[in-house]
N, CA, C and O atoms as a GROMACS GRO file, in nm:
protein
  504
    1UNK      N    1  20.925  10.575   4.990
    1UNK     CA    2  20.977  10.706   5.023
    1UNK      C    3  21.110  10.726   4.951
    1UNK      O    4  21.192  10.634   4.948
    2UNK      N    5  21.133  10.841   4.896
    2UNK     CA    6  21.246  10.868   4.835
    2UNK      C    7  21.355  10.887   4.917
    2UNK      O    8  21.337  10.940   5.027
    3UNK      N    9  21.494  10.842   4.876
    3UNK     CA   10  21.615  10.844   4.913
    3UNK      C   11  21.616  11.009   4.961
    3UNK      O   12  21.554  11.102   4.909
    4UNK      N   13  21.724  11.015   5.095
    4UNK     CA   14  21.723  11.179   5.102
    4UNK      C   15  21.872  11.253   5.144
    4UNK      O   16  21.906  11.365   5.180
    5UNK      N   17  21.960  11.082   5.112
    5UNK     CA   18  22.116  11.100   5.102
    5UNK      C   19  22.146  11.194   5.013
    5UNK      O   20  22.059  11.217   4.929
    6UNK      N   21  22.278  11.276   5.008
    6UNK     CA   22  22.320  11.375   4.911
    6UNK      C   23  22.363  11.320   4.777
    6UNK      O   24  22.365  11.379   4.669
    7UNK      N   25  22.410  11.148   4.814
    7UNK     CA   26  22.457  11.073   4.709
    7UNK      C   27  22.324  11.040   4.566
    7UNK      O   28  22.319  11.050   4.444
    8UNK      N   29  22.211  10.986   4.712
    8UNK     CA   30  22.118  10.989   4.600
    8UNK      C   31  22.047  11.084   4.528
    8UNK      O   32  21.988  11.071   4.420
    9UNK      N   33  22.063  11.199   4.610
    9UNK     CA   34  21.983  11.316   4.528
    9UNK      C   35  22.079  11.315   4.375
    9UNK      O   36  22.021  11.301   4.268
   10UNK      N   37  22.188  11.327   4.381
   10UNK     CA   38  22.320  11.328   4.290
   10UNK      C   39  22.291  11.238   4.180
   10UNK      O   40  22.287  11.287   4.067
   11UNK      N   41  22.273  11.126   4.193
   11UNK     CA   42  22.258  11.037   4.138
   11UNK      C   43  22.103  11.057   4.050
   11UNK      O   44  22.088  11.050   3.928
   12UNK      N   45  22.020  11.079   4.132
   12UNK     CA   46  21.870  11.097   4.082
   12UNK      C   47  21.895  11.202   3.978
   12UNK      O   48  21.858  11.166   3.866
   13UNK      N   49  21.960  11.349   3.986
   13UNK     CA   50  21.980  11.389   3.888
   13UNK      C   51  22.019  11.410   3.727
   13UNK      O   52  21.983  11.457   3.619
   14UNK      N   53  22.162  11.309   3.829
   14UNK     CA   54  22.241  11.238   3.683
   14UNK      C   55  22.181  11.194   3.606
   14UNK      O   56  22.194  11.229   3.489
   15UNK      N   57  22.078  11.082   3.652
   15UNK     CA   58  22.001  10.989   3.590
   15UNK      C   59  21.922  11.083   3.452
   15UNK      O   60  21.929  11.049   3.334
   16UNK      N   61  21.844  11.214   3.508
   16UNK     CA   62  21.805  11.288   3.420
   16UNK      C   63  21.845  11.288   3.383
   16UNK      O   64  21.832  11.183   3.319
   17UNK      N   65  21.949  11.357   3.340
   17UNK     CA   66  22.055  11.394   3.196
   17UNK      C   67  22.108  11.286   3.178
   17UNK      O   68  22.143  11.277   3.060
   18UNK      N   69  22.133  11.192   3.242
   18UNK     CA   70  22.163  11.014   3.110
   18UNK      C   71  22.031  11.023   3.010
   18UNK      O   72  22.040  11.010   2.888
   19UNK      N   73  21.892  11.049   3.093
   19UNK     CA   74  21.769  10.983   3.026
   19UNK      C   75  21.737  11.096   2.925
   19UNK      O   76  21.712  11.061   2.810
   20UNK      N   77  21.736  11.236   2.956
   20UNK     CA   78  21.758  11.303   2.835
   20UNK      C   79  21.863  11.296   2.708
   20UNK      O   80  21.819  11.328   2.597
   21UNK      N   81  21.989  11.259   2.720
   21UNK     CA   82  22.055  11.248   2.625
   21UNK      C   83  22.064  11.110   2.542
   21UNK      O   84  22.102  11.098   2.426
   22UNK      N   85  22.014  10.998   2.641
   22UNK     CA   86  21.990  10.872   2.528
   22UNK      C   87  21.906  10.912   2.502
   22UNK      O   88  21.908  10.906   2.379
   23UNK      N   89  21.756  10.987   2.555
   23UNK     CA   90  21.617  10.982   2.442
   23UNK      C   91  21.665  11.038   2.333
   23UNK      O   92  21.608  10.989   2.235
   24UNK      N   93  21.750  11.126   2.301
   24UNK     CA   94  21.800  11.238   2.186
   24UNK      C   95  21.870  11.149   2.106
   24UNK      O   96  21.858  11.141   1.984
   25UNK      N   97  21.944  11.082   2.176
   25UNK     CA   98  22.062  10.975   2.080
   25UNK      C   99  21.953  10.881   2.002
   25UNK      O  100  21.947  10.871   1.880
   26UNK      N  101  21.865  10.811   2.096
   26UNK     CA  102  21.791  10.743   2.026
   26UNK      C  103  21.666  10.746   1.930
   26UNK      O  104  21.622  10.669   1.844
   27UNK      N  105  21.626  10.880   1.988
   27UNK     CA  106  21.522  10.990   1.831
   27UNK      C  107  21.606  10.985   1.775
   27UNK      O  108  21.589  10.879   1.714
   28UNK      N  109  21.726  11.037   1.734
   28UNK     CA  110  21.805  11.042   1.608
   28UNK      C  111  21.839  10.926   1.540
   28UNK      O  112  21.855  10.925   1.418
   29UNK      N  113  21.854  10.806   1.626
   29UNK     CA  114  21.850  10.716   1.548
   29UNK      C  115  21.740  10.640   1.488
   29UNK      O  116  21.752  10.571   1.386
   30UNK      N  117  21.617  10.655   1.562
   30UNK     CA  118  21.513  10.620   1.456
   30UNK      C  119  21.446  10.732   1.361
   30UNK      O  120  21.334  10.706   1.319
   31UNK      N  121  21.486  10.813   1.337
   31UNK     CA  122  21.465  10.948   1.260
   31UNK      C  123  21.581  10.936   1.124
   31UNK      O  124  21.552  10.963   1.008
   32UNK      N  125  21.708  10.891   1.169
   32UNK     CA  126  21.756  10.782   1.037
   32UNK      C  127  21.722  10.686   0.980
   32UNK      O  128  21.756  10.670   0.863
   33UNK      N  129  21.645  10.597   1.044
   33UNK     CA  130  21.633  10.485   1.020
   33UNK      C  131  21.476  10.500   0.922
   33UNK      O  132  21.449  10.402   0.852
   34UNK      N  133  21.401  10.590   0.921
   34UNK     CA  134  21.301  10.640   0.884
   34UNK      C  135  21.329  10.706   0.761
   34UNK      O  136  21.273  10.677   0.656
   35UNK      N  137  21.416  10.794   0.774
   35UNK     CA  138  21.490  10.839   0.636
   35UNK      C  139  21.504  10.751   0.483
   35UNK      O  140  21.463  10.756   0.367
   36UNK      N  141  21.604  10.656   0.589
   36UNK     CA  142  21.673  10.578   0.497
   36UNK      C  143  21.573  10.461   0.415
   36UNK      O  144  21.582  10.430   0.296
   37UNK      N  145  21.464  10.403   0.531
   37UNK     CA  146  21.382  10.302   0.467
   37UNK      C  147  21.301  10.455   0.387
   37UNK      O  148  21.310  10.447   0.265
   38UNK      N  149  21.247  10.552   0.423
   38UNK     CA  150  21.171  10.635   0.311
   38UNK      C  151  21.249  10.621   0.130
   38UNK      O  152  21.192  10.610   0.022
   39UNK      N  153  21.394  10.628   0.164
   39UNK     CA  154  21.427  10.675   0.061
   39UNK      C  155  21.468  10.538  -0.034
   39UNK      O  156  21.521  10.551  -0.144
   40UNK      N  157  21.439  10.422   0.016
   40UNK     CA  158  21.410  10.292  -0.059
   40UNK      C  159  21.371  10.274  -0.106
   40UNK      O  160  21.407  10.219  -0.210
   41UNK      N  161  21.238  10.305  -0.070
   41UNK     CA  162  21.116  10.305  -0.125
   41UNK      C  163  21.069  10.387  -0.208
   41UNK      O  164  20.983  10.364  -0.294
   42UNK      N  165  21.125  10.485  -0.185
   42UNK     CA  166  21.048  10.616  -0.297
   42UNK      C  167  21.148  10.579  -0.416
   42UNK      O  168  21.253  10.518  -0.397
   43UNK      N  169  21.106  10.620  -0.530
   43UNK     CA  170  21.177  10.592  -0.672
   43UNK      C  171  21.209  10.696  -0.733
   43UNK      O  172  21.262  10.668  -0.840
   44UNK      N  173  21.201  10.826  -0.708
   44UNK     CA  174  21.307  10.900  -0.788
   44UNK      C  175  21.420  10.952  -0.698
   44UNK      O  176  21.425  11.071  -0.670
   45UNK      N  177  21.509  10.867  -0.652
   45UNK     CA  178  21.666  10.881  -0.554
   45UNK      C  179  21.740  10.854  -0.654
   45UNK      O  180  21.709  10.778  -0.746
   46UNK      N  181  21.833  10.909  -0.645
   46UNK     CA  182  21.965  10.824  -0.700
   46UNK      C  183  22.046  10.767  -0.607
   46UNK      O  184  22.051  10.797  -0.488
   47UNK      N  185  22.117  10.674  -0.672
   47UNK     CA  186  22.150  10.548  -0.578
   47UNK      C  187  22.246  10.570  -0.475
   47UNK      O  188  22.261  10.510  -0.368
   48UNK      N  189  22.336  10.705  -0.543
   48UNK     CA  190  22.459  10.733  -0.415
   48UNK      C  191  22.362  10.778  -0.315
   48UNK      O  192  22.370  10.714  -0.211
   49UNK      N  193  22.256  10.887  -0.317
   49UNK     CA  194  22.176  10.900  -0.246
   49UNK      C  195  22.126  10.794  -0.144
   49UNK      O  196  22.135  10.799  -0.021
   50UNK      N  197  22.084  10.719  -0.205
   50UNK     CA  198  22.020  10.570  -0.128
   50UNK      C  199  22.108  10.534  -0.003
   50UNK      O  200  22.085  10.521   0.117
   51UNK      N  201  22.260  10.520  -0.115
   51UNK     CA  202  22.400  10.450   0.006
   51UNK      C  203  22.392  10.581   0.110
   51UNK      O  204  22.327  10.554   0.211
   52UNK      N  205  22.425  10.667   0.108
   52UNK     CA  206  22.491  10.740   0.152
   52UNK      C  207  22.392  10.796   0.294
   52UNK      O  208  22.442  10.843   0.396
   53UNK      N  209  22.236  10.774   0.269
   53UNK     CA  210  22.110  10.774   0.355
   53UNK      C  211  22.132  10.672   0.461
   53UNK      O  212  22.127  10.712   0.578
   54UNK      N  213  22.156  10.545   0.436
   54UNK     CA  214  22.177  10.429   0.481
   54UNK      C  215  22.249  10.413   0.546
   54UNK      O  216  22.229  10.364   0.657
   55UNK      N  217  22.420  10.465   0.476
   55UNK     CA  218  22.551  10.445   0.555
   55UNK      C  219  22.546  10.536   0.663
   55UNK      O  220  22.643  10.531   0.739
   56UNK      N  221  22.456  10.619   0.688
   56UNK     CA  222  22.423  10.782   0.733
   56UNK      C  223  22.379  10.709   0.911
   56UNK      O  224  22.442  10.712   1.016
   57UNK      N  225  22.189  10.624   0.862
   57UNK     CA  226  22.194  10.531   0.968
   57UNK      C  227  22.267  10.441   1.032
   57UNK      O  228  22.261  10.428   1.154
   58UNK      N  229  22.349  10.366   0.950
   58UNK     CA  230  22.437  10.256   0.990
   58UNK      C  231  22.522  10.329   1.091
   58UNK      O  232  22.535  10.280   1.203
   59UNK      N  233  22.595  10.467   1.051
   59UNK     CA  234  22.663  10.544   1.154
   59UNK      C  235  22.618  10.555   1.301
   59UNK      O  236  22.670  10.531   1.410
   60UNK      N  237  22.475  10.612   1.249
   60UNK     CA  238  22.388  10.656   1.382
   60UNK      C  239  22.394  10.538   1.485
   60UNK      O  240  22.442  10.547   1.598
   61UNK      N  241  22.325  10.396   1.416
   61UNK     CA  242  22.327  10.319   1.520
   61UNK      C  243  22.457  10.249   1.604
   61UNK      O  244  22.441  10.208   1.719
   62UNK      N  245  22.570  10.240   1.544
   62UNK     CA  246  22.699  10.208   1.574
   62UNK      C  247  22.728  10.294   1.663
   62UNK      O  248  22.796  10.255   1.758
   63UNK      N  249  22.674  10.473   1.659
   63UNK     CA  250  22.743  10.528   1.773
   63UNK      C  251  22.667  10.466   1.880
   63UNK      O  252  22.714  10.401   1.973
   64UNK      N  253  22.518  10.497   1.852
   64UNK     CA  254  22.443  10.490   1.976
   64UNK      C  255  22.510  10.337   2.073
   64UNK      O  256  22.547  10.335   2.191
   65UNK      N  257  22.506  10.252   1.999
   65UNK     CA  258  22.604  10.113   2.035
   65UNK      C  259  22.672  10.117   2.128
   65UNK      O  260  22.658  10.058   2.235
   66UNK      N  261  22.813  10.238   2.075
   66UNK     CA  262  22.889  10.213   2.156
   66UNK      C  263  22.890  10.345   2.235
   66UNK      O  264  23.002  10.384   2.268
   67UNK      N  265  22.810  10.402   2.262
   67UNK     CA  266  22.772  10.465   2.393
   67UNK      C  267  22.701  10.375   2.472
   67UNK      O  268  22.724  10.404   2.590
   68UNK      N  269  22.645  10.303   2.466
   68UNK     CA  270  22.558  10.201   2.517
   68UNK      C  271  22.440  10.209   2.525
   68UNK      O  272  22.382  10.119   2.586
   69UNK      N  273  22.335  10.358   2.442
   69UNK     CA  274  22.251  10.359   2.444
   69UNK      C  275  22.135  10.232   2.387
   69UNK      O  276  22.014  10.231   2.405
   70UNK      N  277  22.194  10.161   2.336
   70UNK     CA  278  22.120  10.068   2.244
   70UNK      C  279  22.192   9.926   2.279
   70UNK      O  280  22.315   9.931   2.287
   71UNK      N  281  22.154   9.850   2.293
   71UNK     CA  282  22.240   9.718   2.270
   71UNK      C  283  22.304   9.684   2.190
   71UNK      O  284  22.244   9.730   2.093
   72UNK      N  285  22.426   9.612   2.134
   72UNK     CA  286  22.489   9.605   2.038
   72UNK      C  287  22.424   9.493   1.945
   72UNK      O  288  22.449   9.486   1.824
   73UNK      N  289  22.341   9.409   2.011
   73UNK     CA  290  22.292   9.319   1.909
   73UNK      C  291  22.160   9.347   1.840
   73UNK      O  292  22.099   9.306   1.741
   74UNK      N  293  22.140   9.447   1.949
   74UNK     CA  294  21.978   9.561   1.868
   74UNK      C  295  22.039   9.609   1.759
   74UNK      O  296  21.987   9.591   1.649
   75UNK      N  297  22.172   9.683   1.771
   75UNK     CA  298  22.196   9.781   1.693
   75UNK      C  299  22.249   9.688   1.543
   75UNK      O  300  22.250   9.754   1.439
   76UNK      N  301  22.277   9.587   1.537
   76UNK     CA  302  22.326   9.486   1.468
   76UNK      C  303  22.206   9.428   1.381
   76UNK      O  304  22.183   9.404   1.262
   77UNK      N  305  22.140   9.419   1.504
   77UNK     CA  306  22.023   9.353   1.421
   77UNK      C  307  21.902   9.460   1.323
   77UNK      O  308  21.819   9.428   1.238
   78UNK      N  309  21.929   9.554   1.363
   78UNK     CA  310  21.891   9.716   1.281
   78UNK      C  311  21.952   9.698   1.184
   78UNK      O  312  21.887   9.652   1.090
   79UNK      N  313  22.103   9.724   1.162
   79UNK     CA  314  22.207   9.716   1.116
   79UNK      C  315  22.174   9.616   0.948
   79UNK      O  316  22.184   9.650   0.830
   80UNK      N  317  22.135   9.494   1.008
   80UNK     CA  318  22.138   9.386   0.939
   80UNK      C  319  21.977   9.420   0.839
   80UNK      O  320  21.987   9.432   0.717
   81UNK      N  321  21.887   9.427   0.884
   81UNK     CA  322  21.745   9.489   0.819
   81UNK      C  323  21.766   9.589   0.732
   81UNK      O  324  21.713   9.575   0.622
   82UNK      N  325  21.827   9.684   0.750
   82UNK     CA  326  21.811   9.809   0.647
   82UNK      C  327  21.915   9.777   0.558
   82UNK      O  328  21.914   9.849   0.459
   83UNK      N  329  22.041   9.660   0.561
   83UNK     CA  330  22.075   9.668   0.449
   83UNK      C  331  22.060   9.533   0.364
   83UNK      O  332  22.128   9.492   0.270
   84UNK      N  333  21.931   9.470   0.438
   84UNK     CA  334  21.880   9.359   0.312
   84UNK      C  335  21.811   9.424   0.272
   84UNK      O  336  21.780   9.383   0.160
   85UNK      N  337  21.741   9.544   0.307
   85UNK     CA  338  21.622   9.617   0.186
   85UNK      C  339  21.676   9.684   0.117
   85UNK      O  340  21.627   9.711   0.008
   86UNK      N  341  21.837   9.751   0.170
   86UNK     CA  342  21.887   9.834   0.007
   86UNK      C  343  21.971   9.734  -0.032
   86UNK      O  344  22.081   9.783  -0.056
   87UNK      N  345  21.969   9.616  -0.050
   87UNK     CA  346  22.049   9.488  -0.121
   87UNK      C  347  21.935   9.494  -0.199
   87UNK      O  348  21.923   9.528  -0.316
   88UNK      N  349  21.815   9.439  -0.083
   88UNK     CA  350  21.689   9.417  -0.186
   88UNK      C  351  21.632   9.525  -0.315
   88UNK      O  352  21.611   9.484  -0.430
   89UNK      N  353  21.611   9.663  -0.275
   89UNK     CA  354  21.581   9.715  -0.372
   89UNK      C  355  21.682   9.750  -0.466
   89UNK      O  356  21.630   9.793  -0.569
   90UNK      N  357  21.870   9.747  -0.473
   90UNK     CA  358  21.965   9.717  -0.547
   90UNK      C  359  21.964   9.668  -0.666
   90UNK      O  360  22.008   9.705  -0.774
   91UNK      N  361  21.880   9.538  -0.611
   91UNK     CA  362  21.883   9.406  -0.692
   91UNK      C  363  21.944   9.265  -0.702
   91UNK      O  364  21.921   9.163  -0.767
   92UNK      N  365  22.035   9.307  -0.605
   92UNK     CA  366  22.152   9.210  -0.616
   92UNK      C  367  22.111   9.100  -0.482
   92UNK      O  368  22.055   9.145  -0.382
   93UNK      N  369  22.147   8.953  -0.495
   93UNK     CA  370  22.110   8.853  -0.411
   93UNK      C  371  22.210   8.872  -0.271
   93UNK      O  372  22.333   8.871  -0.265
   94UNK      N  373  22.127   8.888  -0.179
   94UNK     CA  374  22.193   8.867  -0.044
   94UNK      C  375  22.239   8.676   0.002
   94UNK      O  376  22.176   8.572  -0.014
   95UNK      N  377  22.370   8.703   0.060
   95UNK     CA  378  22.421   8.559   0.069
   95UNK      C  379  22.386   8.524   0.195
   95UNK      O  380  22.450   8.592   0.276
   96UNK      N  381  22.298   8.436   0.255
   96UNK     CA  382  22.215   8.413   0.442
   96UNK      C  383  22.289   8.317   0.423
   96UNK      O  384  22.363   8.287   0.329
   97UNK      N  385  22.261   8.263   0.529
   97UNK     CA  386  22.318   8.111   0.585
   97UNK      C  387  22.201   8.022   0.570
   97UNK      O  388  22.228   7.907   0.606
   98UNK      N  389  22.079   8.038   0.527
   98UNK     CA  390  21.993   7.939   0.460
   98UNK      C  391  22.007   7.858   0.351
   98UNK      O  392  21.973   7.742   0.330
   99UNK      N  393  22.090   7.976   0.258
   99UNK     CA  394  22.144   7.934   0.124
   99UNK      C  395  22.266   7.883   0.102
   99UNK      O  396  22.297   7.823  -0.001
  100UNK      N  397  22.347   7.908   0.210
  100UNK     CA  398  22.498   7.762   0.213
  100UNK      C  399  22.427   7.673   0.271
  100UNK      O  400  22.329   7.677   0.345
  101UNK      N  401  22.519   7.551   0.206
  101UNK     CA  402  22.501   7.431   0.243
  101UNK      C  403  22.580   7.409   0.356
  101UNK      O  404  22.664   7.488   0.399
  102UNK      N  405  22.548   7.281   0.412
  102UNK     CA  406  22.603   7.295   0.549
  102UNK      C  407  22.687   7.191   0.514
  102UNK      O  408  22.648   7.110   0.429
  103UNK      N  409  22.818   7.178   0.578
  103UNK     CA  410  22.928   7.076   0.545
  103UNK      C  411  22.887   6.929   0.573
  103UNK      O  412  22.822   6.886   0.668
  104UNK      N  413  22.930   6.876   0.490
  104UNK     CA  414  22.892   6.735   0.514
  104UNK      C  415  22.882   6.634   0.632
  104UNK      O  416  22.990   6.620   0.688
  105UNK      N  417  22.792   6.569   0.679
  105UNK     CA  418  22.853   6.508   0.827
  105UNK      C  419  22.935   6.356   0.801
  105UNK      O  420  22.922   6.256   0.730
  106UNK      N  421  23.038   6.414   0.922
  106UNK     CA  422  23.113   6.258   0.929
  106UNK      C  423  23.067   6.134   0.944
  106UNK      O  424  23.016   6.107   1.053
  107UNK      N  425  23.072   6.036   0.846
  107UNK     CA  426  23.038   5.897   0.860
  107UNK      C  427  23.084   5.839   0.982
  107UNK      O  428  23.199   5.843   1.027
  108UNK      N  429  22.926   5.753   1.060
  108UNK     CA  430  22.966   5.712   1.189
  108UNK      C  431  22.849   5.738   1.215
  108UNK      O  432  22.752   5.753   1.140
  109UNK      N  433  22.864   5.746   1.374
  109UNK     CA  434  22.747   5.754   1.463
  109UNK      C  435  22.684   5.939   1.394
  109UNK      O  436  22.756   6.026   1.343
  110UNK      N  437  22.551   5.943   1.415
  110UNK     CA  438  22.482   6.053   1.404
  110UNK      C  439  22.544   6.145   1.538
  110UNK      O  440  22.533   6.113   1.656
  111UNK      N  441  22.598   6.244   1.493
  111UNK     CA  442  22.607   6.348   1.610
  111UNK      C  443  22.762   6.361   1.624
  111UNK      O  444  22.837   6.457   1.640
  112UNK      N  445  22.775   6.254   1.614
  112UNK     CA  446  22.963   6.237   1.656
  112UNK      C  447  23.021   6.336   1.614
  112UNK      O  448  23.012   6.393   1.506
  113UNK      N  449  23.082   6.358   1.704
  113UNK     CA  450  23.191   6.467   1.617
  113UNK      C  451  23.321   6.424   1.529
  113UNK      O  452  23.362   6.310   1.550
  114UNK      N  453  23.390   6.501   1.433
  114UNK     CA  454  23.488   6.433   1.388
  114UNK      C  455  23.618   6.378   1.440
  114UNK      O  456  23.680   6.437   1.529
  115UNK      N  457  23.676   6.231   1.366
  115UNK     CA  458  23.809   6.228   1.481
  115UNK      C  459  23.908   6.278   1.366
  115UNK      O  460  23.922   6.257   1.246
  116UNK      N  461  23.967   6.351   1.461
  116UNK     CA  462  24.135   6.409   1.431
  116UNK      C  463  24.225   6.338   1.450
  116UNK      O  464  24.217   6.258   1.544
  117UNK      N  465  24.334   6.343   1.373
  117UNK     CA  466  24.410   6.226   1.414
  117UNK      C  467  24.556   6.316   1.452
  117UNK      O  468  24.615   6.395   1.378
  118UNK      N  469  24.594   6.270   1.609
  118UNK     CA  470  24.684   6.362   1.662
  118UNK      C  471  24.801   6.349   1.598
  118UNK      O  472  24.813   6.263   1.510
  119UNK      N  473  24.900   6.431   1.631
  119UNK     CA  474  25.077   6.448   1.596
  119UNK      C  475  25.120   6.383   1.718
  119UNK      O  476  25.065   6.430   1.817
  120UNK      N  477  25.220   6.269   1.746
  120UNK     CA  478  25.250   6.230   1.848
  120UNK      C  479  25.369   6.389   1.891
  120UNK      O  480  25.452   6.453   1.826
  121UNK      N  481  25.314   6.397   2.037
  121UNK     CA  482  25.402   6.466   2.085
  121UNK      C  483  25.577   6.451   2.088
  121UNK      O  484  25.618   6.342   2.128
  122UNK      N  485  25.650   6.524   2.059
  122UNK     CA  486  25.782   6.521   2.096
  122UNK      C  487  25.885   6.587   2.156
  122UNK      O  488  25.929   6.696   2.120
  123UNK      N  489  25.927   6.512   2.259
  123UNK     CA  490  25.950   6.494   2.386
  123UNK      C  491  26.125   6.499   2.304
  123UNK      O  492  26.155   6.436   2.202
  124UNK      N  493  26.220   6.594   2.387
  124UNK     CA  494  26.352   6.601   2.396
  124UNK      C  495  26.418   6.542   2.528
  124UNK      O  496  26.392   6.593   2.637
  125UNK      N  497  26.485   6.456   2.519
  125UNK     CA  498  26.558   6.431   2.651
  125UNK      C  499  26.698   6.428   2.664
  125UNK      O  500  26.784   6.368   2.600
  126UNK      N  501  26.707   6.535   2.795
  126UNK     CA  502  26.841   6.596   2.763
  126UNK      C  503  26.933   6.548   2.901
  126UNK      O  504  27.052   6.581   2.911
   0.00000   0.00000   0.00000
């Protein structure tokens, strides 16, 4: 049975217009995001075109972000996809963390962590 407090009627409302205005925030952001991969792909763009499609989405999802319509690591991880495909269709090599090497490990036990070797503290006595 539905709530029949004045608070919750209030609330039930609100809720509408939260849920209408993220659906809008968030059509618009996949309606960029649609754009921008279209215009990757298609081959007669010019390239400011391309950026400027892209940087267009990148906007979109950053707001939606920080309204909170979206999660920030959704929006990141969006974020991160549309601009290895205009790296990718660019031309130019994207730098991952697959392709650094990972720092050398310290000789010793496997796992160990490294030892630091402290600054003896100094102590004034007055």
């Amino acid at each position: 049975m539905a709530k029949r407090t004045a608070s919750a009627k209030k609330q039930a409302r609100a809720s509408v217009r939260r849920t209408q205005r993220n659906r809008a925030v968030r059509s618009e952001v996949k309606t960029k995001i649609v754009k921008a991969r279209r215009s990757l792909v298609e081959t007669p763009v010019a390239e400011s075109d391309r950026y400027a499609v892209a940087l267009d989405a990148i906007r979109a999802l950053d707001r939606a972000a920080s309204k909170g319509v979206l999660h920030r690591r959704n929006a990141a991880r969006r974020k991160a996809r549309l601009t290895r495909q205009l790296v990718k269709v660019a031309g130019t090599a994207v730098p991952s963390a697959a392709a650094k090497k990972p720092a050398a490990a310290p000789a010793g036990k496997k796992g160990a962590a490294p030892v630091v070797a402290k600054a003896p503290d100094k102590k004034t006595k007055k």
